[in-house]
C-alpha positions in Angstrom: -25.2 26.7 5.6 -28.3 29.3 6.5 -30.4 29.9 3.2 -29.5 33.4 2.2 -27.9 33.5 -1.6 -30.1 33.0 -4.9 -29.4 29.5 -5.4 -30.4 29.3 -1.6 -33.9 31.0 -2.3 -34.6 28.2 -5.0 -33.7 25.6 -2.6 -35.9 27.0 0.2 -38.7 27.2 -2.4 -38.1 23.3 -3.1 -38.1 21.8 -0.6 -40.8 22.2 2.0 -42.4 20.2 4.7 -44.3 18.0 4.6 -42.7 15.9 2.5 -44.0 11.6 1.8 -40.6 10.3 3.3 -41.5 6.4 2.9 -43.6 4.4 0.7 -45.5 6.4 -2.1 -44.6 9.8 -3.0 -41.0 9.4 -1.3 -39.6 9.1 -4.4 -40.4 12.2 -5.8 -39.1 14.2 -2.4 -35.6 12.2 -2.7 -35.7 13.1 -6.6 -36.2 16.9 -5.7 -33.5 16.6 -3.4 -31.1 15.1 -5.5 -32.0 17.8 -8.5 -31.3 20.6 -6.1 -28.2 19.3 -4.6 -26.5 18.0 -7.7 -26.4 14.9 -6.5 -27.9 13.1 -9.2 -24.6 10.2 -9.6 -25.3 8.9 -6.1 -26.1 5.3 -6.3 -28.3 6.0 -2.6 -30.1 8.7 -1.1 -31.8 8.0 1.6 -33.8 9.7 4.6 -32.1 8.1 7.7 -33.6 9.7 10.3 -35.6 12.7 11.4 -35.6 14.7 14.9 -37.2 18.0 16.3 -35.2 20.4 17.7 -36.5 23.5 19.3 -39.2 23.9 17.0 -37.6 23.0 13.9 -37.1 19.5 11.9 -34.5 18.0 11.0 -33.6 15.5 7.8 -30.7 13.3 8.0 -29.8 12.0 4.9 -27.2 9.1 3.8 -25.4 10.0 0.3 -23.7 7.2 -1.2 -21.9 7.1 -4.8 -19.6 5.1 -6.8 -15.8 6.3 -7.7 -13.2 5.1 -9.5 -9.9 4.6 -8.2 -7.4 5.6 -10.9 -3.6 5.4 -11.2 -0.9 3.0 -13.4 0.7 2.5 -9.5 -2.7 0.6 -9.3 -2.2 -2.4 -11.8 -4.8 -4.2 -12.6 -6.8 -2.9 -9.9 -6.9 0.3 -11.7 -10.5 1.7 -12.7 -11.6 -0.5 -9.5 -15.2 1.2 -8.1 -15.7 2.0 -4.5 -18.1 3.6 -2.6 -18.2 6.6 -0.7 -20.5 8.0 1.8 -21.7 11.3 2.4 -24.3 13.3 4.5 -26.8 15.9 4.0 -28.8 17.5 7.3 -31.6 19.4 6.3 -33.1 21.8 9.0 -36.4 23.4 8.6 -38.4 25.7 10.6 -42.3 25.4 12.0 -43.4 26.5 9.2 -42.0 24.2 7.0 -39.5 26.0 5.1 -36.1 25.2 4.9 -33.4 27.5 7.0 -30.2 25.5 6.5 -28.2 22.7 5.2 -25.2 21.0 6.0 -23.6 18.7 3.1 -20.9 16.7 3.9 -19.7 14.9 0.6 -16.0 15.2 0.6 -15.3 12.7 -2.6 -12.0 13.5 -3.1 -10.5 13.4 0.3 -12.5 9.6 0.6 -11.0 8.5 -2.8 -7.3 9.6 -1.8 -7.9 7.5 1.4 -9.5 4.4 -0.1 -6.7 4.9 -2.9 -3.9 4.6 -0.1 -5.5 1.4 1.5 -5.9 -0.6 -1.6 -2.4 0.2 -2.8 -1.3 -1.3 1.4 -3.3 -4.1 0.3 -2.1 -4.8 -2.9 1.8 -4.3 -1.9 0.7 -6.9 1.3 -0.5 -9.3 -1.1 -4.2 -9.6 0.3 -6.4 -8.9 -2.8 -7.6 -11.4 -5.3 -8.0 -10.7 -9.3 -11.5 -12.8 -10.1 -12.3 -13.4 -13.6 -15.8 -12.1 -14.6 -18.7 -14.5 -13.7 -16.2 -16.9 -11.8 -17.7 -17.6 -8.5 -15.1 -16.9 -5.3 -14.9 -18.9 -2.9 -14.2 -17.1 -0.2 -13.9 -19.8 2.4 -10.3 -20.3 0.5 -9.3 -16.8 0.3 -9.6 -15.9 4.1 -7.2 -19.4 4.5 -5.1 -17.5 1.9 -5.4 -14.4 3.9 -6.9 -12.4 1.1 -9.1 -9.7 2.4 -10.9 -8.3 -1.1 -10.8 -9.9 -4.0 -12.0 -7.0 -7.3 -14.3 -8.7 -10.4 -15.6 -6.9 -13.1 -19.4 -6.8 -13.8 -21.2 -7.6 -16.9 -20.9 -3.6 -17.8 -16.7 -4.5 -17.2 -16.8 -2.8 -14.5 -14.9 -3.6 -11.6 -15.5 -3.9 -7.9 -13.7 -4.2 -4.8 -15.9 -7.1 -2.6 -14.8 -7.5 0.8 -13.8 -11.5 1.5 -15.2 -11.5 4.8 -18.6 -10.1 5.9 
């Protein structure tokens, strides 16, 4: 998206180049970014790579949050957390300024998607309910063809864990 509305100008006026994007001071660049964006829930924000295209730079950015998956079609795996990935390209010109952004953070459509596989995998039997703090062994739950098993955390919250890494 060029940089053209209001909101846009306060963007531009931001974030600017350079910008500390590892070690000290990166912090505070990711934190701008976050603030700007609106993505203060994500759980990651992270600088993944940077390129120079014809004059201008380019930010790649990972976005990564938590959502729950909600439904009584769920069971007990209802309220289960997953995470969902995003991207955000920031493109700035020689002097430093920023020209254009591309988010790509489509939550909901990811949600409906992870919603639809984990409700294939509960109907095919291949998730495991572990009690909180009970250590899985997951040796036994490949042999029992369980691909996930979901445990809640200390917060009772719960989380999908893939069996197999």
């Amino acid at each position: 998206m060029s940089i053209g509305t209001q909101a846009d100008k306060r963007l531009k006026a931001a974030i600017r180049l350079p910008a500390v994007l590892l070690g000290q001071g990166s912090a505070e660049f990711i934190e701008t970014i976050k603030n700007s964006f609106d993505l203060q829930d994500t759980t990651d924000l992270t600088v993944v790579d940077q390129a120079f295209v014809k004059g201008d730079t380019m930010l790649y950015l990972r976005v990564l949050r938590e959502a729950p998956l909600r439904g009584k079609e769920l069971g007990k795996a209802d309220g289960v957390m997953i995470m969902i990935g995003g991207t955000l390209t920031l493109q700035f010109d020689p002097k430093g300024e920023l020209s254009s952004y591309t988010l790509d953070d489509s939550v909901e459509d990811s949600v409906i998607e992870a919603k639809i596989g984990l409700l294939k995998d509960l109907e095919n039997d291949r998730i495991f309910f572990a009690e909180p703090g009970e250590t899985v062994d997951t040796r036994k739950l490949t042999m029992e063809g369980k691909r996930f098993y979901i445990q809640a955390d200390k917060t009772g919250r719960k989380y999908l864990h893939r069996v197999y890494r």
